[in-house]
Residue, then its C-alpha position, 0 to 999 in steps of 0.5 A: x867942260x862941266x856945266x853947272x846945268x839940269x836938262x830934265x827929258x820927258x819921254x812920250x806917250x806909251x814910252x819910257x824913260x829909256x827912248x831919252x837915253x841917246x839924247x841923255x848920252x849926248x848931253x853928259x858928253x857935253x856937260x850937262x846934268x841929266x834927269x830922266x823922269x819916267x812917268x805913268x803916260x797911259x794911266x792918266x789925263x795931261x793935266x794929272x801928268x803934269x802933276x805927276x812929273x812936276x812931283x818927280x822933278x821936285x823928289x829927284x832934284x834941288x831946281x835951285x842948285x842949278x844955274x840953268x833949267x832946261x826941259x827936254x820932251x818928245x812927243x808929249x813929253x814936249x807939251x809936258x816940258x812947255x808947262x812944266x817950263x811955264x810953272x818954273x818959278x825960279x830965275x834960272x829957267x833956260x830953253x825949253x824943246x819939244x821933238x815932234x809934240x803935237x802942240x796943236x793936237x793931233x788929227x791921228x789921236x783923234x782916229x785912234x780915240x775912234x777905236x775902243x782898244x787903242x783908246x784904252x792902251x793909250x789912256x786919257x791923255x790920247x784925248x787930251x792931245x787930240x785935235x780941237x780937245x778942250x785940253x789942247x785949246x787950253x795951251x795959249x803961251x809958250x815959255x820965253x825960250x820954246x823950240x820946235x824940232x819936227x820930223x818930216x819922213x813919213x815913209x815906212x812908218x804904219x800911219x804916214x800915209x794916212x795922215x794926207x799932209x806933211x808929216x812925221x808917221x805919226x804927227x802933221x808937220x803944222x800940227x808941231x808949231x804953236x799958233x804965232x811962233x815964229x819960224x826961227x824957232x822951228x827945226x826941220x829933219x828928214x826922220x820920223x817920229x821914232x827915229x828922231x830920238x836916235x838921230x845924231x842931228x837931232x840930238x846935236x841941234x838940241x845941245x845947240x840950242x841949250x848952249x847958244x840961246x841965251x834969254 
């Protein structure tokens, strides 16, 4: 059934536009609208790339066309959809999911900054989504309809077993969660945090929750 709906996806940090194309096929299959917003994540700080994909948005598509605005993000995608949600002004904003994104920073950013080459591969925003940065301390309210899919394996990945807590490879499991949300809006899968992408489960709950959570 042909939805008069945009899902606009967010890629993660280092990545492209490509690493949504699993999830992207899945919601074309089920109607919805799709758009995919590549974007500059190792040149710039989260606040410039926000910026940046808010512009995109507004170049590639008529947000007021739609009946329904839902945002998509892995990984710091999912920070960028929370604000990019957070900045939606018009009245059809729908549910906003984040895949495994560091909402309260990451313990792992914080080691990789420590390396002056990972540091500089991944850029500003590596800071930025680091654990008790200035940035993350800033990310206070969520949007109405704010969900959480978290990863949980942590085996063959290279950093699970470094990280000492539960974990995705690359993410803490409680590192996913804003401070205060409640647990019905958190989801559990047994994938990394790569992986999860190209996760039926994953990619099902998120159409779930597009179509069954109505704010």
């Amino acid at each position: 059934m042909k939805k008069n709906e945009l899902v606009i996806l967010l890629h993660g940090l280092g990545l492209s536009s490509f690493t949504m194309l699993y999830i992207e096929r899945g919601l074309i299959a089920a109607g919805y609208v799709t758009l995919k917003i590549d974007y500059p994540s190792r040149k710039y700080n989260v606040p410039r790339l926000l910026e940046i994909t808010s512009g995109l948005v507004q170049r590639n598509t008529t947000i007021s066309d739609y009946e329904k605005v839902h945002y998509v993000g892995h990984s710091l995608g999912g920070i960028l959809a929370r604000l990019l949600a957070l900045k939606h002004l018009d009245n059809n904003l729908g549910c906003c999911v984040a895949l495994g994104s560091p909402n309260r920073g990451s313990v792992l950013a914080v080691k990789m900054c420590k390396y002056g080459l990972i540091n500089a591969f991944f850029g500003p925003a590596l800071s930025d989504i680091s654990s008790g940065s200035k940035f993350i301390n800033t990310l206070t309210v969520l949007p109405k309809c704010y969900f959480v899919l978290r990863g949980t394996r942590s085996s063959f990945t290279p950093f699970g077993n470094c990280l000492g807590k539960s974990n995705d490879g690359t993410v803490i499991v409680d590192e996913m969660v804003p401070e205060g949300m409640a647990s019905a809006y958190v989801y559990d899968f047994y994938v990394s945090h790569s992986s999860m992408l190209f996760n039926i489960d994953v990619r099902d709950k998120v159409i779930d929750i597009l179509e069954n959570n109505l704010f």
